[in-house]
N, C-alpha and C positions, 0 to 999 in steps of 0.2 A: 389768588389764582383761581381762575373759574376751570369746573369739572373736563370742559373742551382740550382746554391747556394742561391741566395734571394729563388727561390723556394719553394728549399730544407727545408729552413729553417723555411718557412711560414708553410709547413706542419709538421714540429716538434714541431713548436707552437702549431696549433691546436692540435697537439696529446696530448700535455702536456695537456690543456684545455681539453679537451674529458676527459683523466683519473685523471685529481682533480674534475670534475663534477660528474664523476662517483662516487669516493672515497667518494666525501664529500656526495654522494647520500645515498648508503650505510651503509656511517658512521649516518648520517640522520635516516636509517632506524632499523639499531641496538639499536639503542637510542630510536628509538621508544616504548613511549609516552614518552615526557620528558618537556610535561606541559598539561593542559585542553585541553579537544578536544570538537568542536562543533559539536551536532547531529542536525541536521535540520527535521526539522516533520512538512510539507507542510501545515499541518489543524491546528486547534482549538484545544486545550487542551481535553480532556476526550472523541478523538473518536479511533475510532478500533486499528489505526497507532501508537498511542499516547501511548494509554495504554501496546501495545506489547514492544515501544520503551522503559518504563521507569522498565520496569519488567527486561529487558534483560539490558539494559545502568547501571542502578547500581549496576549490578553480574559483569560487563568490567571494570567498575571500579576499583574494589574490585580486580580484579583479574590482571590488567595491573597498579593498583596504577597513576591511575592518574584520574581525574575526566570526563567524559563523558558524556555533560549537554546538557539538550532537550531544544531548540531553537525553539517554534512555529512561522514559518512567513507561515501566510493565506491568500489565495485573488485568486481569479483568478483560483480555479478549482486546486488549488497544484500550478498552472505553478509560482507563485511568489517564494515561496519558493524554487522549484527545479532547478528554474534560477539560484536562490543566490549561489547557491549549485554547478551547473556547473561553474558559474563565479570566484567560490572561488580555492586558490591556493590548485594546488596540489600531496599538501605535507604531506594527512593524518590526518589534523588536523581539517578538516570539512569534517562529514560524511553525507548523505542523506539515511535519514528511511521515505520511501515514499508507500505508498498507490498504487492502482495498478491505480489509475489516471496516474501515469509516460508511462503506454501499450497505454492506453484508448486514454489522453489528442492529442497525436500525428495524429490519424482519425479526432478526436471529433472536434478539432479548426482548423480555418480556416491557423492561422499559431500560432507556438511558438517561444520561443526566446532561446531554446536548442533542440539538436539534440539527439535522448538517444541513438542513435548508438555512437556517435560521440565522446558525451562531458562527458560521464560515463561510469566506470568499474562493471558490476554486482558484487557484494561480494558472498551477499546468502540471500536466505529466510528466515528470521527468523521463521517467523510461516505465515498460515492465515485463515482467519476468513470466513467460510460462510454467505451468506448473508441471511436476514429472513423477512417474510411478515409477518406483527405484528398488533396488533390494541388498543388500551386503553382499559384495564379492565371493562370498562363500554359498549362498543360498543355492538351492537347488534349481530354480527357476532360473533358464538364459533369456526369455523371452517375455514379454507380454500374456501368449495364449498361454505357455506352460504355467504360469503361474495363477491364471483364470484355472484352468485345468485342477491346479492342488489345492485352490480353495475351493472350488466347485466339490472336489472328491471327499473332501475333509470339511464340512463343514464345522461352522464356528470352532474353526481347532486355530486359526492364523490369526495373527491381530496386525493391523495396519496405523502406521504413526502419521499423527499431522502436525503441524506447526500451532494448533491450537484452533479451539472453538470458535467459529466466526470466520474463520481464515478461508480463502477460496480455495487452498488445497483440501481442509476439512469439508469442504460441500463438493470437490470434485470425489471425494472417497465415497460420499453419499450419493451423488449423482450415478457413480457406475454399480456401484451397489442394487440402486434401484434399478438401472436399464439389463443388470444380466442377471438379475435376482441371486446375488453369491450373498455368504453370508460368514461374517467373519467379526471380529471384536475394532473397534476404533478405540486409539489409544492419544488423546490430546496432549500435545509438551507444551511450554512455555515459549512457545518461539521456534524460530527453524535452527538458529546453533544448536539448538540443546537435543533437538530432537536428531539432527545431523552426526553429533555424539555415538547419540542410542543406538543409530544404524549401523554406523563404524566397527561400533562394541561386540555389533551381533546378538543385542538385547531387543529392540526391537525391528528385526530384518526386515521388513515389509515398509513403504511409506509414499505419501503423494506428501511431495514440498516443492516448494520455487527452485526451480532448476539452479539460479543463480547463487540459493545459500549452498550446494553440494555438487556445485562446478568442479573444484581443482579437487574433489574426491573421484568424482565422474573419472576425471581426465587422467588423474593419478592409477585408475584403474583398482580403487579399494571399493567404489558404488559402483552398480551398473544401474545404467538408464535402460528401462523398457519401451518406455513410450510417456510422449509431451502428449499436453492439452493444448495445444497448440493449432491454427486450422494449417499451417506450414512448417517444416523442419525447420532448425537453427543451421543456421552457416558452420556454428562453432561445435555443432553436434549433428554431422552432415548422416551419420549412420542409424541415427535413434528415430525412430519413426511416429507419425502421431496417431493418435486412439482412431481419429477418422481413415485415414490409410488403411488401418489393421480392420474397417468394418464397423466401430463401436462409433457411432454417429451424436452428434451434439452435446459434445465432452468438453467443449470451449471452457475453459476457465485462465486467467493469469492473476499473476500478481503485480498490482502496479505501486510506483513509488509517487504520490500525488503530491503536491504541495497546497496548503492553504494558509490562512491565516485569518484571526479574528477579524466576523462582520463589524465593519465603522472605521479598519483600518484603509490608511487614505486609497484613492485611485491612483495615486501616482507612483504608490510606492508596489502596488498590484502590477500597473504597466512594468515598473522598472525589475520586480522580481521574474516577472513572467518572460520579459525580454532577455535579459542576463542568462538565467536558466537555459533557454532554448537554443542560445549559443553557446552556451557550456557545451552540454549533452552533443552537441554536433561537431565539436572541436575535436578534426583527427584524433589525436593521444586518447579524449575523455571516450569520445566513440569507441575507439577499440578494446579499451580496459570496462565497457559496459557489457560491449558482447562478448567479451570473456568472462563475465560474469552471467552472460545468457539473458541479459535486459535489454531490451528494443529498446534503443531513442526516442524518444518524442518531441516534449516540449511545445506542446500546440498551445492554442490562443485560449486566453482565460474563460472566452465564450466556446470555444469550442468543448475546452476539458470541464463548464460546468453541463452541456448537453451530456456527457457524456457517463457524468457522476448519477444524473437523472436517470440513465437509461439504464444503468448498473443495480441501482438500489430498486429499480424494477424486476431488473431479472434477475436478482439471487430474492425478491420478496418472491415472486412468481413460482424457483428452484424448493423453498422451504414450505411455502404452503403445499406446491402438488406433492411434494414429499411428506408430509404431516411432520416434518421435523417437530422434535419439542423446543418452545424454547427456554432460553435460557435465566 
């Protein structure tokens, strides 16, 4: 066989390769779900992520007949979890429902072990949650200014909880820190349950978290809401007013519940989660049980919510450099 024909014939092989990859990709992707799939949620059980993942994962369920189970791996600010998640094949069958630590974390640390241009497909937003300055039922502050006022009066005597380093409640403490120059201790949890706890307890009475992990304490009347980071009030919290209202300008922060899934996994199974998703999240019953938990619906286009992942890890990089934050 002359050199032409060995060639030849190596590039027919590859061809053949290329289109059983393909096929059997495809075929992979039609079949899609055709066993459990794993949802990864970066935090702690019962915070803002969590709660959006397990409302909208058992409507996917139901409606793609396969199971879709919430996997907490916490540590490290999200970045353990969203490792696993990039490292994990991808074939669809590990998803990442991630908090907006996945924008934040990339300024915030000094380095990661994923890249979210690189190693994720944006799907879509499920919902997200604004975040709220809140205090224990018992605290001496009723209001917003009253409580600028006792820290202002006392300095570094107050300490204020966040849901953890990286978190967009932790840069909205720092954000208003910098704009009224108060000066007070920041206390990092593990997550918004835990830190939700702390507030309860009256151990740490002060806190900006996702409105949605400290709803039914809200509503119960053991937390009070001061004021959202919100640029509008919530329907569900028609009385609570937001930082811009009261004066304190460019407070915007939330927390949203994204979905992605490892870059390479197919396009069709991106269509069909992005699709599914967006009609969950809009589904009367799922809609009303989100805004009771204080999460805007979304669900936007895969193109839309990767613009929008761009835009985010701009402006918390932009939030942490004029801030000289350390990092992490």
């Amino acid at each position: 066989m002359s050199g032409g024909e060995i060639a030849n014939t190596i590039r027919i092989s590859l061809l053949l390769v290329f289109l059983a990859v393909v096929s059997a990709s495809r075929l992979c992707a039609a079949n899609y779900p055709d066993h459990s799939v794993k949802v990864i949620v970066p935090f702690p059980p019962g915070g803002a992520t969590d709660i959006v993942g397990r409302i909208v994962m058992q409507r996917l369920s139901e409606r793609l007949g396969q199971q879709f189970f919430i996997e907490n791996i916490s540590g490290a600010g999200g970045n353990i979890g969203m490792t696993v998640a990039a490292r994990a094949p991808h074939d669809g069958y590990t998803i990442l429902l991630s908090s907006s630590s996945i924008v934040v974390n990339p300024s915030l640390y000094k380095s990661i072990p994923f890249d979210i241009e690189k190693d994720f497909i944006p799907v879509t937003k499920a919902g997200a949650s604004p975040n709220s300055w809140e205090v224990n039922s018992e605290f001496p502050a009723k209001t917003m200014k009253e409580l600028i006022e006792l820290m202002k009066a006392s300095p570094g005597k107050y300490s204020v909880a966040s849901p953890g380093a990286g978190t967009t409640p932790s840069l909205a403490i720092e954000m208003l820190k910098q704009a009224l120059e108060v000066n007070f201790v920041t206390v990092p949890f593990a997550g918004g349950a835990p830190l939700a706890q702390s507030l309860l307890g009256g151990f740490t009475p002060i806190s900006c978290n996702a409105v949605s992990t400290t709803m039914a304490l809200i509503q119960a009347g053991k937390v009070r809401a001061l004021a959202l980071t919100s640029k509008q009030r919530l329907e569900t919290l028609p009385d609570v007013p937001t930082l811009n209202e009261l004066g304190i300008r460019d407070q915007e922060s939330e927390t949203m519940a994204g979905v992605f899934v490892p870059t390479g996994t197919s396009q069709a199974i991106v269509n069909l989660l992005q699709k599914e998703i967006a009609a969950i999240v809009h589904m009367p019953d799922v809609k009303q049980r989100l805004l009771e938990a204080a999460t805007i619906p979304d669900g936007d286009s895969s193109a839309d919510f990767a613009a929008y992942v761009t835009d985010e890890v701009a402006k918390w990089k932009r939030v942490i450099e004029f801030g000289k934050i350390d990092k992490i």
